[in-house]
MDTraj code that builds the backbone (N, CA, C; nanometers):
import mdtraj as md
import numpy as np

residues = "UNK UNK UNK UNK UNK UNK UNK UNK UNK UNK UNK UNK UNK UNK UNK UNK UNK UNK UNK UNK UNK UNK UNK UNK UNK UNK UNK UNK UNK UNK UNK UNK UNK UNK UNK UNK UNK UNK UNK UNK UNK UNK UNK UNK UNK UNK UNK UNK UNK UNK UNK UNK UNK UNK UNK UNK UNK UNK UNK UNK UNK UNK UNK UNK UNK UNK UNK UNK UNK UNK UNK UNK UNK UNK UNK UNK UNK UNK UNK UNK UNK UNK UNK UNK UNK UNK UNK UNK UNK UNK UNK UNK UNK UNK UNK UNK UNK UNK UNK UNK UNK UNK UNK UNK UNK UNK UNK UNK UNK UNK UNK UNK UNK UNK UNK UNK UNK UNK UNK UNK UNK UNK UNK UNK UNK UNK UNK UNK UNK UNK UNK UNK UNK UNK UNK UNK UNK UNK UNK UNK UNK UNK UNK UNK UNK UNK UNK UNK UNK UNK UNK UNK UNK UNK UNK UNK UNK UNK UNK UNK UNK UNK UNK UNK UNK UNK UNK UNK UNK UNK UNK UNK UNK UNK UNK UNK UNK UNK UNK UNK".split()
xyz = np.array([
    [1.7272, -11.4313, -5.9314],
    [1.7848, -11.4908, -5.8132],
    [1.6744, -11.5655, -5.7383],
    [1.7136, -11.6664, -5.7305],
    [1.6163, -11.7885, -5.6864],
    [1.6492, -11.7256, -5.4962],
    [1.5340, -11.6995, -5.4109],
    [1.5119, -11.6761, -5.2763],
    [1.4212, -11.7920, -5.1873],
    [1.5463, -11.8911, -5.0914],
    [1.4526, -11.9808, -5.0171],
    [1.4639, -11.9485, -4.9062],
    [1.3266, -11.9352, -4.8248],
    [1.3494, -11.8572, -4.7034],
    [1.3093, -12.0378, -4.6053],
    [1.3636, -12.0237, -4.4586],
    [1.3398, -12.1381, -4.3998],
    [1.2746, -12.0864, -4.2384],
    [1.2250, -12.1150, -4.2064],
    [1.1860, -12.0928, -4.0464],
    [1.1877, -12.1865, -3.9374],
    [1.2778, -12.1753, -3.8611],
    [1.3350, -12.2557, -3.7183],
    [1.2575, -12.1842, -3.6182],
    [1.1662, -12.2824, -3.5569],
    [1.0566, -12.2137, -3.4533],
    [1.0538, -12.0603, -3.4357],
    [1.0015, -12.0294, -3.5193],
    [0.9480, -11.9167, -3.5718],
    [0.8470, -11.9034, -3.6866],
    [0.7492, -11.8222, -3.6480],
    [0.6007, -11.7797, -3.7697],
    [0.6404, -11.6993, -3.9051],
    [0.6814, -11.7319, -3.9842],
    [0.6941, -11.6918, -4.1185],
    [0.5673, -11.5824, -4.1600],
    [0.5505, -11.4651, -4.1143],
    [0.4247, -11.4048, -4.1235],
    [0.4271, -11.3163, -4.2626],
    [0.3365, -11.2624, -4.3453],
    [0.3334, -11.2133, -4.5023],
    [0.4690, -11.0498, -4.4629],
    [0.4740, -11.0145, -4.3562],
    [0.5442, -10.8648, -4.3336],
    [0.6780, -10.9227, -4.3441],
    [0.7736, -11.0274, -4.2467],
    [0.8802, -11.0622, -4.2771],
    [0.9079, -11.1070, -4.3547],
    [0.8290, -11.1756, -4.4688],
    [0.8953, -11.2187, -4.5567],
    [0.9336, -11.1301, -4.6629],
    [0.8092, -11.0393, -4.7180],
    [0.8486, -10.9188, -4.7709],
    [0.9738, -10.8804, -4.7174],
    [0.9961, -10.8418, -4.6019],
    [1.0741, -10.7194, -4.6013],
    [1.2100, -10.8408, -4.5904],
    [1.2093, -10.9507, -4.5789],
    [1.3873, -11.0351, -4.6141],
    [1.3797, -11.0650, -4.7781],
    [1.2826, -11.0738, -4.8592],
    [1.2591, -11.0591, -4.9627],
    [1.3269, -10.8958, -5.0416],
    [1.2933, -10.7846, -4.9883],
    [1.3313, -10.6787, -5.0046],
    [1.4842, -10.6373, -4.9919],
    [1.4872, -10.7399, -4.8961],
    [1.6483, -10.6781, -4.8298],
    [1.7708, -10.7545, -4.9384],
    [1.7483, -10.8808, -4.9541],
    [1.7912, -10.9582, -5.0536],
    [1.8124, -10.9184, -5.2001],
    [1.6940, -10.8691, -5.2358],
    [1.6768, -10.7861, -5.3591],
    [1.7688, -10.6806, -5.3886],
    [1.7900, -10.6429, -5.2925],
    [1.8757, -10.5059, -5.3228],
    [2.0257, -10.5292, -5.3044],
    [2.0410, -10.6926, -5.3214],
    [2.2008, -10.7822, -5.3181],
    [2.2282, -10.7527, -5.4545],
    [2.1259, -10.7532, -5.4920],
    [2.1649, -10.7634, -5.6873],
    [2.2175, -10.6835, -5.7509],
    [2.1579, -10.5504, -5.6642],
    [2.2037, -10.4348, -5.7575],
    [2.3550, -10.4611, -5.7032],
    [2.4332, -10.4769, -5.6183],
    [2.5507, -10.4699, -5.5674],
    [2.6570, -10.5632, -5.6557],
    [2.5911, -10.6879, -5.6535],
    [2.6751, -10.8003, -5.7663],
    [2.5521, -10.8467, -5.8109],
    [2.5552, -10.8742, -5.9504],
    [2.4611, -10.9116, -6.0327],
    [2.4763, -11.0825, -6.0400],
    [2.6012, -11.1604, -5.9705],
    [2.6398, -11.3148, -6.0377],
    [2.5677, -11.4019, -5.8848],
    [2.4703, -11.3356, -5.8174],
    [2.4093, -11.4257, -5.7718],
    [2.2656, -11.5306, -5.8147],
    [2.3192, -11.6596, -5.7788],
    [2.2328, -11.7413, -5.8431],
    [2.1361, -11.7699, -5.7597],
    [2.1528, -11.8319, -5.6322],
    [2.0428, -11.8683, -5.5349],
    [2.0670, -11.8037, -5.3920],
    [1.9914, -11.7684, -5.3056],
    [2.0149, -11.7428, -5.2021],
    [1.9182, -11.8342, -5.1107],
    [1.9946, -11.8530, -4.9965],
    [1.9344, -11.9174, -4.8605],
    [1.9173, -11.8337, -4.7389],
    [1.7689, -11.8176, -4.6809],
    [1.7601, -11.7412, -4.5925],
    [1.7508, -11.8136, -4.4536],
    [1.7982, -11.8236, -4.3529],
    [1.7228, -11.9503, -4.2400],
    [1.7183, -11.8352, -4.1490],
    [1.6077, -11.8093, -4.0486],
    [1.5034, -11.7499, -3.9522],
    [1.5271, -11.8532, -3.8189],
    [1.5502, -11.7917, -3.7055],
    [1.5660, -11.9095, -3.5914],
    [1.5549, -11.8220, -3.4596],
    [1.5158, -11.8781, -3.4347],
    [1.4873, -11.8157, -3.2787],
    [1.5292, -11.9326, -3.1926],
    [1.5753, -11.8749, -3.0603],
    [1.6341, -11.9323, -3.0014],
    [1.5912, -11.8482, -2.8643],
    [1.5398, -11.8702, -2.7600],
    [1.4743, -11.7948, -2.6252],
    [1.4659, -11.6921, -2.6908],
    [1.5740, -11.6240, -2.6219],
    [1.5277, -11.4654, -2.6309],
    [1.6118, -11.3895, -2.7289],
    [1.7208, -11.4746, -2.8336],
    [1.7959, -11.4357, -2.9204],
    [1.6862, -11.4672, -3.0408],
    [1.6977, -11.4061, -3.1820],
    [1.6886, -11.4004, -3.3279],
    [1.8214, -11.4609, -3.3840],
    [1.8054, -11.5542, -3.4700],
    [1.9376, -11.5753, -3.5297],
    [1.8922, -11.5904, -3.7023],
    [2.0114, -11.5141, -3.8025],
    [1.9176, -11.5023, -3.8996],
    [2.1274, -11.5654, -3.9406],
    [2.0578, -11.6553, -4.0464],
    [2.2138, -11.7373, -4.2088],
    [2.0965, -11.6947, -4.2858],
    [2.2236, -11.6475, -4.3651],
    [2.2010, -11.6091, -4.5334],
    [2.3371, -11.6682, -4.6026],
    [2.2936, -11.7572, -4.6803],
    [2.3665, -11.8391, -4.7952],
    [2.3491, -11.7883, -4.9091],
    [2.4696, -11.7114, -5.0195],
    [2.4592, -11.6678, -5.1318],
    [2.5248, -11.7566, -5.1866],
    [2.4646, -11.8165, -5.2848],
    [2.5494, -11.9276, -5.3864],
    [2.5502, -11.7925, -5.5095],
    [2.6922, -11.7747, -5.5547],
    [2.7438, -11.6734, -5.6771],
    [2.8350, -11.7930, -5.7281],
    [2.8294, -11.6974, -5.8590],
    [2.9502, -11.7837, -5.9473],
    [3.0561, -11.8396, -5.9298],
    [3.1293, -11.8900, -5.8835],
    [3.2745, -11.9392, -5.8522],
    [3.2563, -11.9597, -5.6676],
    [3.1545, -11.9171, -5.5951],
    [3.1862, -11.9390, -5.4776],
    [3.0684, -11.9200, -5.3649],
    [3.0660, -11.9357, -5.2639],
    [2.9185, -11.8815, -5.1794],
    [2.9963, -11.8437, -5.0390],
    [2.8865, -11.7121, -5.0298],
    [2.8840, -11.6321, -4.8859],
    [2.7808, -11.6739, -4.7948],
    [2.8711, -11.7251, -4.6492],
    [2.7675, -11.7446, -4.5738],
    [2.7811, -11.6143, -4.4671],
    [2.6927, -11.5249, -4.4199],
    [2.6775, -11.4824, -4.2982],
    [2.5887, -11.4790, -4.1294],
    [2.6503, -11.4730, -4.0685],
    [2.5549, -11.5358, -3.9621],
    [2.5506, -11.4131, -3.8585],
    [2.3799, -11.3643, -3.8547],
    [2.4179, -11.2961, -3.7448],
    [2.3031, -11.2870, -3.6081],
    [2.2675, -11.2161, -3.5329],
    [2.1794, -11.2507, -3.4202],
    [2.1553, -11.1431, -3.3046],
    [2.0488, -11.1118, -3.2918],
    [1.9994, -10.9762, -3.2639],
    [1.8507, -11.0287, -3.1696],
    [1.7865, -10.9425, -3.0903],
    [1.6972, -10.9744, -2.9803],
    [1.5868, -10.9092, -3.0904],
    [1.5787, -10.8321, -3.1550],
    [1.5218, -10.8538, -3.2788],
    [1.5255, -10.8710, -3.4135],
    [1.4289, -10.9298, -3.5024],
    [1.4360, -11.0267, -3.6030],
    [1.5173, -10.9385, -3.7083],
    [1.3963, -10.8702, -3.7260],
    [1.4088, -10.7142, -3.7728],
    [1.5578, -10.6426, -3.8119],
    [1.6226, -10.6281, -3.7026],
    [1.7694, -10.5597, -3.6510],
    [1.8519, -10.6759, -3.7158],
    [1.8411, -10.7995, -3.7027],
    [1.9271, -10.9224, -3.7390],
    [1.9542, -10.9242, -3.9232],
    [1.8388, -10.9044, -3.9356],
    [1.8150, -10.9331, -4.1324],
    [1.8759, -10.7282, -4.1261],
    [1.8791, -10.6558, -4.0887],
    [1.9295, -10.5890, -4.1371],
    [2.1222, -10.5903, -4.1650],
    [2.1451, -10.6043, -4.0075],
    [2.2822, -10.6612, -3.9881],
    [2.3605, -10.7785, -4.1316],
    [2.2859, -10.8489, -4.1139],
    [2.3645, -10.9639, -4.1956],
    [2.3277, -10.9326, -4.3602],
    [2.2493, -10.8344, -4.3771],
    [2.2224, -10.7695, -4.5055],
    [2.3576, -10.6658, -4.5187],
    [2.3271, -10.6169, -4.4218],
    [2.5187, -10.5011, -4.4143],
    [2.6213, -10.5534, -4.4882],
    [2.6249, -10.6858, -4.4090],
    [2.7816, -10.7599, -4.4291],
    [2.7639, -10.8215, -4.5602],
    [2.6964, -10.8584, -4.5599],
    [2.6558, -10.9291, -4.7056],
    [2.6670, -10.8118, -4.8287],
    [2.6397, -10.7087, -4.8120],
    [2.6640, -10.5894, -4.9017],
    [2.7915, -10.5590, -4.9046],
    [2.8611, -10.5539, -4.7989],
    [2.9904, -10.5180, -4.7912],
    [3.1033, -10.6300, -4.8444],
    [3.0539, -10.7583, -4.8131],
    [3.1337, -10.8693, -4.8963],
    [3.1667, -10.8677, -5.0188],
    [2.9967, -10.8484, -5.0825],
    [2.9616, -10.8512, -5.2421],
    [3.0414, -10.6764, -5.3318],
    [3.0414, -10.5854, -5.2227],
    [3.1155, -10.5099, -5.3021],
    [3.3026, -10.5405, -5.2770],
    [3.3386, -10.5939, -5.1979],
    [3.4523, -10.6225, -5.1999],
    [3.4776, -10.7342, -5.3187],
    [3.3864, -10.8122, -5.3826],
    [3.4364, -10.9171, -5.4065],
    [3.4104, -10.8892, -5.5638],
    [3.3147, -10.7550, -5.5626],
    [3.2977, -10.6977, -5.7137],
    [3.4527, -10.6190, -5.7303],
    [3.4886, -10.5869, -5.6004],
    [3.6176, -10.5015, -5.6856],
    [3.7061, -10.6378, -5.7269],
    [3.7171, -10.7200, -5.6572],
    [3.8033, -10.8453, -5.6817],
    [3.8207, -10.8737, -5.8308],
    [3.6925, -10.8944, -5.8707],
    [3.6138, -10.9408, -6.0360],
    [3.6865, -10.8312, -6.1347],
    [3.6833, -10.6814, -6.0966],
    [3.6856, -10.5908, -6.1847],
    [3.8659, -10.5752, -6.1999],
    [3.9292, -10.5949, -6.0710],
    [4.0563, -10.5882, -6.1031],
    [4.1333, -10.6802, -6.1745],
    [4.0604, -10.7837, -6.2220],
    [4.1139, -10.9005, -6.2534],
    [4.0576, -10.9314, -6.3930],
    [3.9487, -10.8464, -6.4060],
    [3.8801, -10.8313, -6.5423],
    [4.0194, -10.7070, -6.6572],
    [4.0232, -10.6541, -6.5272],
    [4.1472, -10.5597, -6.6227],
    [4.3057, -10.6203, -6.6475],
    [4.3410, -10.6862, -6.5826],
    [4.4883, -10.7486, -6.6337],
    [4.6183, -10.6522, -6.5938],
    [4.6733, -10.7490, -6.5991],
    [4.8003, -10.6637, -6.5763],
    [4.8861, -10.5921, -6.7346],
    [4.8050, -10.7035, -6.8451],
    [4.8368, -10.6399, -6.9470],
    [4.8617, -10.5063, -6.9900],
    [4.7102, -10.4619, -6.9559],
    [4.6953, -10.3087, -7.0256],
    [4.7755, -10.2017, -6.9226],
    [4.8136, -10.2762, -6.7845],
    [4.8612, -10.1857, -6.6816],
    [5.0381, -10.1614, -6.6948],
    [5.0724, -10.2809, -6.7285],
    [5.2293, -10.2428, -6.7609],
    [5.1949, -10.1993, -6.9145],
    [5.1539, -10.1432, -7.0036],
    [5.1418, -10.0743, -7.1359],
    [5.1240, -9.9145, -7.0968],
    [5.0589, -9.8993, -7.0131],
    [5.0120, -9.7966, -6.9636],
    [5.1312, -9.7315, -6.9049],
    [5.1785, -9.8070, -6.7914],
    [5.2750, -9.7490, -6.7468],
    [5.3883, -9.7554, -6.8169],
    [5.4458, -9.8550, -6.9360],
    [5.5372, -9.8504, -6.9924],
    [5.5253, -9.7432, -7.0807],
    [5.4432, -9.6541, -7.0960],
    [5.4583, -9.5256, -7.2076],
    [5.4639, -9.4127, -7.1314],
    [5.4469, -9.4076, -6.9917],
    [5.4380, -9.3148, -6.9108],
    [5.5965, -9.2757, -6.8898],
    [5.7137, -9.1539, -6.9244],
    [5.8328, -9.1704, -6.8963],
    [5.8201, -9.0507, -6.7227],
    [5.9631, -9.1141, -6.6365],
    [5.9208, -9.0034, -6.5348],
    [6.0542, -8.8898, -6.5904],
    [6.1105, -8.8156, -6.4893],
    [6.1537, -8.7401, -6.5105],
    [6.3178, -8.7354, -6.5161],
    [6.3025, -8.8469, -6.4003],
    [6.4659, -8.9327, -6.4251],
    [6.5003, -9.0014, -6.5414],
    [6.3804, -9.0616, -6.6009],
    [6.3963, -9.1592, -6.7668],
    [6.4560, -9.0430, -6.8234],
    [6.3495, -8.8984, -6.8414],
    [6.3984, -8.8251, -6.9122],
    [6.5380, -8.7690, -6.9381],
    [6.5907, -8.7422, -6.7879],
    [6.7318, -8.6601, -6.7602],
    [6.8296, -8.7651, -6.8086],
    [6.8161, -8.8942, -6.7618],
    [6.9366, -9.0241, -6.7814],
    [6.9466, -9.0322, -6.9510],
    [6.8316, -9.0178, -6.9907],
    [6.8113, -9.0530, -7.1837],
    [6.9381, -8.9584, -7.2065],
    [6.9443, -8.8034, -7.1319],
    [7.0322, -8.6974, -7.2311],
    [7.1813, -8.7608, -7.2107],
    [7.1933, -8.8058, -7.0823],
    [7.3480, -8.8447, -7.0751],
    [7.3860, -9.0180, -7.1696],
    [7.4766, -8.9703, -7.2218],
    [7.5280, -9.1085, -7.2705],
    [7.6409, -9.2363, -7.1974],
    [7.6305, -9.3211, -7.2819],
    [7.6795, -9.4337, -7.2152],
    [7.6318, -9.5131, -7.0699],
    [7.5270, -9.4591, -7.0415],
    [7.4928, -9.5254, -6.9412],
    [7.3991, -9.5948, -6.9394],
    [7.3821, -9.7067, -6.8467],
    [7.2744, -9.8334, -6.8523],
    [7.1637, -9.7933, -6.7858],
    [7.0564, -9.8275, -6.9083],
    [6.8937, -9.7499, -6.8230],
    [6.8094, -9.8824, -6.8050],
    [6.7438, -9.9253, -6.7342],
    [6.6709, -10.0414, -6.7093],
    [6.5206, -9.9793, -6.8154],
    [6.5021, -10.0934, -6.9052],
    [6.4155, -10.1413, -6.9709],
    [6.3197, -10.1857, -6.8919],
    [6.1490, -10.1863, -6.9337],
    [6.0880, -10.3071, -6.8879],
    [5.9947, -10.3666, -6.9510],
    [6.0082, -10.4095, -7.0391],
    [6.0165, -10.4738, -7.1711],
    [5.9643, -10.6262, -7.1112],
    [5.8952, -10.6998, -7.0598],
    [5.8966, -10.8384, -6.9875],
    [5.7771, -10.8698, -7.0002],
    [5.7281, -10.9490, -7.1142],
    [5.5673, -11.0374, -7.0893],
    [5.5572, -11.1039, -7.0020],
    [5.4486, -11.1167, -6.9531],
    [5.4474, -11.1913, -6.8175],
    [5.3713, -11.3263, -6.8048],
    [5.3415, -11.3946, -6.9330],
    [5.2970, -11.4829, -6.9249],
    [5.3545, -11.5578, -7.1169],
    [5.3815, -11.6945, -7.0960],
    [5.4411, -11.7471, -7.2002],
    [5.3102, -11.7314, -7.3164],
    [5.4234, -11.6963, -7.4442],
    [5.3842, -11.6475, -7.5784],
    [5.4932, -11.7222, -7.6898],
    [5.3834, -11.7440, -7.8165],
    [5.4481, -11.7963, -7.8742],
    [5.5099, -11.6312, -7.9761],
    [5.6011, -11.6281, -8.0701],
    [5.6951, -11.5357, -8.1161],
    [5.5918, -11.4368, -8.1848],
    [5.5482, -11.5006, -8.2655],
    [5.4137, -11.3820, -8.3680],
    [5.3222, -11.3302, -8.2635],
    [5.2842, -11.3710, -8.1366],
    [5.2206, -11.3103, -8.0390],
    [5.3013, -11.2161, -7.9686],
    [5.4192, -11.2671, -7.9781],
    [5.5240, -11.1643, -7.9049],
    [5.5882, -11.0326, -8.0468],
    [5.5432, -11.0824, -8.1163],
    [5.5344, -10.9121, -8.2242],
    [5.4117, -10.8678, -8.2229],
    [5.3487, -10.9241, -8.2069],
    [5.2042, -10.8390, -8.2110],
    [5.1649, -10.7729, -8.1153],
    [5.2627, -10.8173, -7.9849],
    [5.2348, -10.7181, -7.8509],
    [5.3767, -10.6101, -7.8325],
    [5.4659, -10.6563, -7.9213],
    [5.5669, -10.5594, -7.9247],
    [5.5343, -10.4338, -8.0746],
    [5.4320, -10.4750, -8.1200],
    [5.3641, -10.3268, -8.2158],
    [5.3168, -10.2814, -8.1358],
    [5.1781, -10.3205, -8.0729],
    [5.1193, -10.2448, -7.9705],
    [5.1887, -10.1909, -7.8224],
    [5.3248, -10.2574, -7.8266],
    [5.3900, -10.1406, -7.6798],
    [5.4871, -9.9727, -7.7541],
    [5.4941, -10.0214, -7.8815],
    [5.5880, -9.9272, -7.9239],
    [5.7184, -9.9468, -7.8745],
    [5.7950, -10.0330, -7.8632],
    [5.8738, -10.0444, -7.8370],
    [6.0013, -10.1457, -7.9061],
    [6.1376, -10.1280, -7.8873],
    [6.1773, -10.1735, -7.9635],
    [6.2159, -10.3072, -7.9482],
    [6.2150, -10.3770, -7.8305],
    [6.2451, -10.5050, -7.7686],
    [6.1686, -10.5512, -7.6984],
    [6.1024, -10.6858, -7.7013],
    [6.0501, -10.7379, -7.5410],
    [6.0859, -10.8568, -7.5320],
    [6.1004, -10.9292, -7.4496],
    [6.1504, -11.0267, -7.3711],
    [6.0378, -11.1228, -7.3499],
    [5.9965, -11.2108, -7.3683],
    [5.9273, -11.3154, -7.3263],
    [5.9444, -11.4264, -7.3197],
    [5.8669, -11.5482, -7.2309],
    [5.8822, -11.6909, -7.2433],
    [5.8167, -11.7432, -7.3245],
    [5.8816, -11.8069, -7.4420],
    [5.8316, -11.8987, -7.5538],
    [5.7416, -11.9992, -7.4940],
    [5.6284, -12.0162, -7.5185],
    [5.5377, -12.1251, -7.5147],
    [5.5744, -12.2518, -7.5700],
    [5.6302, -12.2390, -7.6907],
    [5.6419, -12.3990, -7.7422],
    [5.7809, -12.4755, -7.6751],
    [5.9215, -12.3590, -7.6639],
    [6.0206, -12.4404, -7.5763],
    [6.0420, -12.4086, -7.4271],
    [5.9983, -12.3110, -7.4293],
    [5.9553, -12.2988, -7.2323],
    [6.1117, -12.1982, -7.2191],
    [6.2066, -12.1307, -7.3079],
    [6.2618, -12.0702, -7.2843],
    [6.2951, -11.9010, -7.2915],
    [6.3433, -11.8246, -7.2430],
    [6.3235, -11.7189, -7.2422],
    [6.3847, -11.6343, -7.3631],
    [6.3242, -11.5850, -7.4518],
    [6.3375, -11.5041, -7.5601],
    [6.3702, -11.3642, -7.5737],
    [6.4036, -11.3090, -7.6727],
    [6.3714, -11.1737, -7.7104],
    [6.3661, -11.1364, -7.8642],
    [6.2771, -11.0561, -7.8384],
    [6.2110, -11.0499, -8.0357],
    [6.2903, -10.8536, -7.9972],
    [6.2979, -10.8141, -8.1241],
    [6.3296, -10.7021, -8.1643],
    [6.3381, -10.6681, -8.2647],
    [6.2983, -10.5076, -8.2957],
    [6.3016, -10.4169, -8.4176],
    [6.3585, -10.4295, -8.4865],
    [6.4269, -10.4351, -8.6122],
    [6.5677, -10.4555, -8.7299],
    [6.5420, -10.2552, -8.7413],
    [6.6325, -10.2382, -8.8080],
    [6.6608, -10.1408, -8.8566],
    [6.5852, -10.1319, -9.0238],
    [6.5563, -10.2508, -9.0978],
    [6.5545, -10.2882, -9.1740],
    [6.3554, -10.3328, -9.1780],
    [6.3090, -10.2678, -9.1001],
    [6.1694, -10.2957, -9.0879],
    [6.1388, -10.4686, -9.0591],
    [6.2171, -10.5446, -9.0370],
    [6.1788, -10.7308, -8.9841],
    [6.2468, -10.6951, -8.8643],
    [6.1745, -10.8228, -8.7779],
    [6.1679, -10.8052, -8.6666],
    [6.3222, -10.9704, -8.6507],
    [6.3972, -10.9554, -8.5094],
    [6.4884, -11.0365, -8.5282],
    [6.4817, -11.1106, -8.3929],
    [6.4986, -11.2177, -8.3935],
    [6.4624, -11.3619, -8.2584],
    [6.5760, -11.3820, -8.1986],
    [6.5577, -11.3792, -8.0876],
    [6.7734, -11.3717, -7.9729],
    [6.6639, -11.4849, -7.8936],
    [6.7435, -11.6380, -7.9144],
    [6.7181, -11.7929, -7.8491],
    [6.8206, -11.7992, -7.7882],
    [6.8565, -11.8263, -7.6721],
    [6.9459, -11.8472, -7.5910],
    [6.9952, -11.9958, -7.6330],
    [7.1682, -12.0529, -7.6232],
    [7.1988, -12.1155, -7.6922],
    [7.3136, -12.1810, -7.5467],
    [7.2274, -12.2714, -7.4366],
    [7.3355, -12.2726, -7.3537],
    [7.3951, -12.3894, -7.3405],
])
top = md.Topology()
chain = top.add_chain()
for i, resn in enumerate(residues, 1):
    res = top.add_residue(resn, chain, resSeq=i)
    for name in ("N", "CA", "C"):
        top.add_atom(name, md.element.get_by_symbol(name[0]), res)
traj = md.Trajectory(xyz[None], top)
């Protein structure tokens, strides 16, 4: 992580820089996708005013904060800046996981009502069987092996309409194209 520190009438002395050097450093361990950071130092009478610019992957954090000492200021805007970067790591991680593996997960999970409704017959049980993003048909068997299940429903990629692939009895799988 590239660190440019700037000073607005104020002495850049070897102790502060270390220790905004230090404070910065320990951004990384929090999110690792920072590329450059900007430090600016400013004094203003009798206020400290400390921006920190994180340029990260896809986006940059600015925080601004300001304290009667320098000291107290770079700690402050180090806070928030920690607290951003872990909010924005959970952001990354939830989105690294998909909704894929989460409706699979929960689609094998039965509750206790699935269970009781299965014993009675003739009655209509809601499925949820629904890809959620357009697939072409051999993608839509290859995710209907891996749900275990005997039907799923998806939007065809090549005609943009809504499908359903299913089990045969007969070990082949059979294509329902809506015909309107």
């Amino acid at each position: 992580m590239d660190i440019i520190l700037t000073g607005r009438n104020l002495n850049l002395d070897e102790s502060l820089k270390e220790y905004v050097f230090k404070k910065l450093n320990k951004l990384q361990r929090v999110y690792d996708g920072i590329h450059k950071c900007e430090a600016i130092l400013e004094e203003a009478k009798i206020r400290k005013n400390i921006e920190i610019i994180l340029h990260i992957d896809h986006s940059t954090l600015v925080v601004k904060e300001s304290s009667e000492d320098i000291y107290s200021a770079i700690d402050a805007a180090a806070h928030k800046l920690k607290n951003q970067l872990r909010k924005l790591s959970g952001k990354v991680a939830s989105k690294r996981r998909g909704k894929g593996i989460l409706s699979k997960m929960i689609s094998r999970v039965r509750s206790p009502e699935d269970a009781q409704a299965s014993e009675e017959k003739g009655r209509i049980i809601s499925a949820s069987s629904f890809a959620d993003k357009p697939m072409l048909p051999e993608e839509a068997k290859l995710e209907l092996d891996l749900m275990n299940k005997s039907f799923i429903m998806f939007k065809n990629a090549a005609t943009g309409e809504a499908n359903v692939l299913y089990k045969r009895s007969d070990g082949n799988h059979g294509l329902i194209e809506p015909d309107f």
